[in-house]
C-alpha positions as CSV (number, residue, x, y, z in Angstrom):
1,X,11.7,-25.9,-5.2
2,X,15.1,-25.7,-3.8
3,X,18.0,-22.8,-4.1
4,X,21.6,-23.2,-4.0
5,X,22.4,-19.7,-3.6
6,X,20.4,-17.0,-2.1
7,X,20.5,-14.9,-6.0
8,X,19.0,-17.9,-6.9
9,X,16.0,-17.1,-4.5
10,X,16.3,-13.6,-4.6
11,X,15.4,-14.1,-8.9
12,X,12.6,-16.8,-8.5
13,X,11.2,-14.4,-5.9
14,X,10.9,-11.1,-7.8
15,X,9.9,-13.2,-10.9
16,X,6.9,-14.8,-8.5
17,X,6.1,-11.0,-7.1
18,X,5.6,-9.5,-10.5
19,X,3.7,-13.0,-12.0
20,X,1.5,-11.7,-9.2
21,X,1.3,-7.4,-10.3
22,X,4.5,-6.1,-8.4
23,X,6.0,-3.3,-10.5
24,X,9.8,-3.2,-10.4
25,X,10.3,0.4,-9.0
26,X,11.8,1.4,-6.2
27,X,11.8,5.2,-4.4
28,X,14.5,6.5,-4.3
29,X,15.7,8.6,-1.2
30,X,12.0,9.3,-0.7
31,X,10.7,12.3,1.0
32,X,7.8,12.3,3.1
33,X,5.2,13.5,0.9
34,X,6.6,10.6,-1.7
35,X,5.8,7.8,0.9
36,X,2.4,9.4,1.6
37,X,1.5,9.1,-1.8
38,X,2.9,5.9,-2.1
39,X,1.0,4.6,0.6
40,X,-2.3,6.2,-0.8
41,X,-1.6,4.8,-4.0
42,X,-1.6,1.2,-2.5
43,X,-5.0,2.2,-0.5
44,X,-6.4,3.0,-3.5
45,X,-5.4,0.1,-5.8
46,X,-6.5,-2.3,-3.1
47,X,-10.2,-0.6,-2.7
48,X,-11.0,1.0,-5.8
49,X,-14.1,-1.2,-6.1
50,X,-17.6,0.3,-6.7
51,X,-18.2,-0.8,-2.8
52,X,-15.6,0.7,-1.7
53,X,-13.7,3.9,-3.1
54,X,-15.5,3.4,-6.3
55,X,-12.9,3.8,-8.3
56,X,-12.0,7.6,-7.2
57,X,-8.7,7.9,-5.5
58,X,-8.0,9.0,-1.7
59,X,-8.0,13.4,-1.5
60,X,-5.0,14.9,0.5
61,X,-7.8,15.5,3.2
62,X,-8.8,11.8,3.4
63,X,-5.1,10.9,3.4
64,X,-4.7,13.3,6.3
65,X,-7.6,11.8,8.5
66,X,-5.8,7.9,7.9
67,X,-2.3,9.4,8.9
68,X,-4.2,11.3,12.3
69,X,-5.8,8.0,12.9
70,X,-2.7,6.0,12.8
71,X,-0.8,8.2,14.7
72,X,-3.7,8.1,17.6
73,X,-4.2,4.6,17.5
74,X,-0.3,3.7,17.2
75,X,-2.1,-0.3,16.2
76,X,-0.1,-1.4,12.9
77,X,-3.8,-3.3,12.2
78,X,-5.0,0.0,11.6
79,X,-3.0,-0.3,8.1
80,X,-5.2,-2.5,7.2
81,X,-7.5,-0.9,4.4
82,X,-10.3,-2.9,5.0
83,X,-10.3,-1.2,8.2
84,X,-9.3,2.1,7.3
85,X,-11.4,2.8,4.0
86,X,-14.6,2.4,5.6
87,X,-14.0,4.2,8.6
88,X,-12.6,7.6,6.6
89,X,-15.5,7.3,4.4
90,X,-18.3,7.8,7.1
């Protein structure tokens, strides 16, 4: 498919995202503990599985250990949930 403006992409795009489960909501001016959440929201939408976080979201003091370990690791991998779930959960 081609564009012949970038709207035009920018529309097809966001159409594509949320055929494939993007919600349409946006933070606005976020505060820390907002993006936190956000970001254990994703975590836990991504490995709610039974084999994984079976289906009980991330506690503050699980959220805490990921943020330690990606502040002492400074690898963006480490993002990575299938990386990070299993390792918290030991």
């Amino acid at each position: 498919m081609t564009f012949t403006s970038e709207a035009d992409f920018e529309v097809a795009l966001i159409n594509e995202l949320k055929n494939k489960g993007w919600e349409d909501k946006v933070l606005k001016t976020p505060s820390e503990a907002d993006l936190l959440q956000n970001w254990a929201d994703i975590l836990f939408q991504n490995n709610r599985g039974i084999d994984r976080l079976n289906d009980v979201p991330l506690s503050d003091t699980k959220m805490q250990q990921i943020v330690e370990l990606k502040i002492l690791t400074e690898t963006p991998t480490i993002t990575d949930s299938k990386q990070v779930i299993p390792y918290i959960l030991n």
